[in-house]
N, C-alpha and C positions, 0 to 999 in steps of 0.2 A: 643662418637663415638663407633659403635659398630664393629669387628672384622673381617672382610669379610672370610667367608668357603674355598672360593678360588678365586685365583690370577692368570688371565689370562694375559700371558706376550707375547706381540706382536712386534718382531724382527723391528726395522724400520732403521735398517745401512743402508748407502749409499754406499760402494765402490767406489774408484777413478775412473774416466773415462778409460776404457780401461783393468780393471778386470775384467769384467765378471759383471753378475748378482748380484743385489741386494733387497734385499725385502727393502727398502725404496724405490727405482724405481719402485718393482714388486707391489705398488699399497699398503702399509702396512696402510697408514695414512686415507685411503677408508674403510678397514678394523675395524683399531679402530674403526671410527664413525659409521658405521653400527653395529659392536658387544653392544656398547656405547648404541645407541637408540633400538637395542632390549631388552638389558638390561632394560633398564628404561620402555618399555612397557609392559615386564612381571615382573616386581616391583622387579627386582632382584636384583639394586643396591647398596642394602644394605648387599646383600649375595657375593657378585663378582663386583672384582675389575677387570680393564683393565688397565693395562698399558705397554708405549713403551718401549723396552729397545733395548739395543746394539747389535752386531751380536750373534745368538745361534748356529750358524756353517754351515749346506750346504748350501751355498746363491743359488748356483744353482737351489736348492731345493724350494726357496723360494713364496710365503712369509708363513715365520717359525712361529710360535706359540707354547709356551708349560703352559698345564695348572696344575696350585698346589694346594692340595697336589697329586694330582696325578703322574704328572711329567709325561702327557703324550705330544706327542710331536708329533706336526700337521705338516706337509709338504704342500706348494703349497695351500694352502688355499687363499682363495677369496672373497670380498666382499659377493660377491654370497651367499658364504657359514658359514655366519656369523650367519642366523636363523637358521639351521641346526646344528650347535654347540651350538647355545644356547637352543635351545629345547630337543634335545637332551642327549649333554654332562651334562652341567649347571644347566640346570632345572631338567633332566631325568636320570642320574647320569650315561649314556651310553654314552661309548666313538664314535666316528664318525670312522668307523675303516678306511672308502676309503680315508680318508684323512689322516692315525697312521703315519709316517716316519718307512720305513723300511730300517733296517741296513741289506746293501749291504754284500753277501756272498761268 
């Protein structure tokens, strides 16, 4: 097994009914699989991993994403917007900035 470069970690909590937003509702599991089969079309799956994890914090914000080692950290991303990060960030070593999460001032 070889090492993956980076690790893309894709938020999929649920929230109780009646909290608010959560990026398991806001569509995360859509997400994976399109990042997933971009992956594997540009033979990147040996360089970058995807995986789900637990909440990464603004659910409202969601669906959250943050990629290592960079530790940058996507907001509101979209299946949509899954060739876009991977050609990009992934492949292209350039962060997607309209998607960066910005800390409120």
């Amino acid at each position: 097994m070889t090492l993956p470069e980076r690790h893309v970690f894709v938020c999929i909590a649920n929230r109780p009914p009646g909290a608010g937003d959560s990026c398991g509702a806001g569509g995360a599991s859509d997400l994976i699989e399109r990042l997933q089969f971009q992956l594997l079309d540009e033979g990147l799956t040996e360089r970058v991993r995807v995986n789900g994890c637990t909440c990464l914090g603004p659910c409202e914000q969601g669906v959250n994403v943050v990629v290592y080692p960079e530790g940058v950290f996507y907001t509101r991303v979209t299946a949509e917007d899954a060739d876009e990060i991977v050609q990009r960030h992934l492949k292209g070593g350039e962060p997607v900035e309209r998607l960066r999460f910005v800390e409120p001032s």
